[in-house]
N, C-alpha and C positions, 0 to 999 in steps of 0.2 A: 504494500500500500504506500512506504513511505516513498519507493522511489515510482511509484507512479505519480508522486506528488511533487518529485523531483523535478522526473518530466518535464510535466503541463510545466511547471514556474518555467525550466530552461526555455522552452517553445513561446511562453508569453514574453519572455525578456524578449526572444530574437527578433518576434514580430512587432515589438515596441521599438526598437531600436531600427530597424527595417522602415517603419511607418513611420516614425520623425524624421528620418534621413531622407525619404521621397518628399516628405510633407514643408522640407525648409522653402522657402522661398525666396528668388531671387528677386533681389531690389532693381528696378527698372531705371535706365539712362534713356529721360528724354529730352531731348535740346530740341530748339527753336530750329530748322533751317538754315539762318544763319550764321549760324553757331557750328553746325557740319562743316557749310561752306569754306567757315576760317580753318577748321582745325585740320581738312583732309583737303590732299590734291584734287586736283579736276578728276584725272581717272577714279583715286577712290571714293569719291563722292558717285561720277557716275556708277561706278558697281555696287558699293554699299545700302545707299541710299536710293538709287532709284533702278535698281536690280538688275545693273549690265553684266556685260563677261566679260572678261580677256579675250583676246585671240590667244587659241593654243599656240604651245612651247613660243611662247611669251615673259609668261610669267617670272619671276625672280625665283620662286619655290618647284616649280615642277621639276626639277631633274635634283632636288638640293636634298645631302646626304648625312648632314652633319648630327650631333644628338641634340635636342632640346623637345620647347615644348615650341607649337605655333598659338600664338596669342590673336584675339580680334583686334584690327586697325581702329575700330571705332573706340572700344572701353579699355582693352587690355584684358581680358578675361582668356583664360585657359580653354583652349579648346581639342588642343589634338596633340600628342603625345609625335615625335620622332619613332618611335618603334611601331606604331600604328600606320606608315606611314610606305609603299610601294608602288612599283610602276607600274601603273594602269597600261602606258602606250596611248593615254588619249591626251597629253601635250598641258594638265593643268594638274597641281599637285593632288594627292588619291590615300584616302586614307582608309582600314577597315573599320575604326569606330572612333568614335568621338573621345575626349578626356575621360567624361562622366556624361550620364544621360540629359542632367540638366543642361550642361552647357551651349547643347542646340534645342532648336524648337525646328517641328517640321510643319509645313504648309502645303495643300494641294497645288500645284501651277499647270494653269493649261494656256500659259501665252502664245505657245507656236502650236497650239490648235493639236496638243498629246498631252497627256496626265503624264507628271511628271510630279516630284518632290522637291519641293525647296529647302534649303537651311538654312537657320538665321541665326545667330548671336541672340540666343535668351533674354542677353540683360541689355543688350542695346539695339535689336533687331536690326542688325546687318546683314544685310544680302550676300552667303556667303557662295553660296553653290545650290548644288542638286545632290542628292541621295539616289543611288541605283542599286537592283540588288543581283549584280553581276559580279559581286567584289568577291578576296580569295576567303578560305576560313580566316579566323574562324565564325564570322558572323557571315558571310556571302554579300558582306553590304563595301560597295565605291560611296564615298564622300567625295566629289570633285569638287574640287575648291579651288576660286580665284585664291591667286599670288595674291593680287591688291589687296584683298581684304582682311588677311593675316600678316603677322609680323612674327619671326624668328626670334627665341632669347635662348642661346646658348646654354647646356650644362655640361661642366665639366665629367669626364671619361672616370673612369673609376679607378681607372689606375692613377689619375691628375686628382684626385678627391683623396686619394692612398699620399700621394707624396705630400699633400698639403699638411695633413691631419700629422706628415711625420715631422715637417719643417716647423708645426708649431709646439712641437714637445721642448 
């Protein structure tokens, strides 16, 4: 009896911990228009804010191999992990999942007259790309994502994180 009393508590914990973790909410970035305009180039304004593309193998990111994370150009929010991160062959950077679930928001788009999926920036709806679900494991999903609308921040290699931790002994 008692450890079926174990149990149930362990299962309630996981699913309370589970349900807040979905349940947090991200705080929303809204600016005036002209408030984009100052802070982002012409291109990433057209892409971000008024939902352009690149032209493939364009981009600054499609072919770029380095370890970090890619950040949104509009907020700085964490979006897409380097290890998530291979060659599609379609000319725009390609990811197989986002950071966390929260960090995009998906949207129906039928602009060029096909259902298609869009991704946005959660916390400052940026136009980031399209979701397809052509991509390798382990989820089967492409995130094609404009270059413009993300930015690279570097993290150090682990063997560079090894020699730091020992230069400050």
């Amino acid at each position: 009896m008692k450890m079926g009393c174990l149990i149930a508590l362990f299962v309630a914990v996981i699913f309370l911990v589970y349900a807040a973790e979905e349940s947090v909410m991200i705080k929303k970035i809204v600016k005036p228009d002209a408030e984009w305009k100052k802070q982002l180039t012409c291109e990433q304004y057209r892409v971000i804010r008024k939902k352009g593309t690149e032209r493939p193998y364009s981009g600054e990111y499609w072919d770029h191999k380095e370890r970090g994370v890619y950040a949104c150009i509009g907020c700085g929010a964490d979006l897409f992990l380097s290890n998530a991160k291979f060659d599609s062959g379609c000319g725009w950077p390609s990811y197989f999942k986002p950071v966390n679930k929260r960090a995009i928001t998906e949207h129906q788009d039928t602009t060029l007259g096909i259902l298609r999926t869009e991704v946005v920036c959660s916390k400052c709806d940026a136009h980031l790309g399209h979701v397809f679900s052509d991509g390798p494991p382990p989820t089967g999903l492409r995130y094609c994502i404009n270059s413009v609308s993300i930015n690279f921040r570097k993290e150090p290699s682990p063997a560079a994180e090894k020699n730091m931790l020992k230069k400050k002994r």
